[in-house]
C-alpha positions as CSV (number, residue, x, y, z in Angstrom):
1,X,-11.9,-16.5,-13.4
2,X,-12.0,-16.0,-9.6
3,X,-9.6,-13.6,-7.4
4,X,-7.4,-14.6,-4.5
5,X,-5.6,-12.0,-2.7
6,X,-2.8,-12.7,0.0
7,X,-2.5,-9.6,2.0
8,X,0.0,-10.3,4.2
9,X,2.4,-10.8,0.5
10,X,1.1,-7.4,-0.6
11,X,3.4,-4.6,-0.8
12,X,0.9,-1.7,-1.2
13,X,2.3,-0.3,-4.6
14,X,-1.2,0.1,-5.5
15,X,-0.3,-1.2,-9.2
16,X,-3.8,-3.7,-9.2
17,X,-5.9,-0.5,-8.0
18,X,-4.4,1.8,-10.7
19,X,-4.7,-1.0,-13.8
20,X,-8.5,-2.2,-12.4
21,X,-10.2,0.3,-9.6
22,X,-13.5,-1.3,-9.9
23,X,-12.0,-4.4,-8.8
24,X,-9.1,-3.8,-6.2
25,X,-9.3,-1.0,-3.6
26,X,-6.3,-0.1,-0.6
27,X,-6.4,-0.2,2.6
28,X,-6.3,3.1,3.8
29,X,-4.8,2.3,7.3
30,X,-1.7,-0.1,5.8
31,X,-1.9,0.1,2.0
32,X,-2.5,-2.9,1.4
33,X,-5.4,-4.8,-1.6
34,X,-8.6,-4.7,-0.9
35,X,-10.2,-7.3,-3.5
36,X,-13.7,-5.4,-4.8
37,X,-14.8,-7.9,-7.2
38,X,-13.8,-11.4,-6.7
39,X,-15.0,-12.4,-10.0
40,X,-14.4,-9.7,-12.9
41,X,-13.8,-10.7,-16.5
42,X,-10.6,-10.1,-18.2
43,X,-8.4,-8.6,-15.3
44,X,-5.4,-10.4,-16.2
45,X,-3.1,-7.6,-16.3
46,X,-3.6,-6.6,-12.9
47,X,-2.8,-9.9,-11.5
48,X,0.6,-9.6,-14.2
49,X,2.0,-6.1,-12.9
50,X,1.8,-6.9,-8.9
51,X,5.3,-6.2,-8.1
52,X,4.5,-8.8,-4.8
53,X,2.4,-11.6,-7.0
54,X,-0.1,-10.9,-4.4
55,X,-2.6,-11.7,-6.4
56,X,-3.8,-15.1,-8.2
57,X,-6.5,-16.2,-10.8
58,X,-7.7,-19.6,-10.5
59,X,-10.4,-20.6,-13.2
């Protein structure tokens, strides 16, 4: 599975960083996603709680 994060969609809730920190990081001048790891296994959850659907899995 590979990452895609839009962040210009991102709302900087911080959800992605607080369910996977080895694979999403904020910004710290706006808040906003920081992808880490484009390619981690099993981070489906993450991509679930994003209040903003900022982020996308394609396989």
């Amino acid at each position: 599975m590979r990452l895609e994060v839009d962040r210009e969609r991102c709302v900087g809730a911080g959800m992605c960083v607080l369910t996977a920190p080895e694979v999403f990081g904020q910004d710290e001048e706006d808040g906003r996603v920081r992808l880490l790891d484009p390619e981690p296994d099993g981070i489906g959850e993450a991509v679930q709680l994003c209040p903003a659907a900022a982020i996308t899995a394609k396989d």
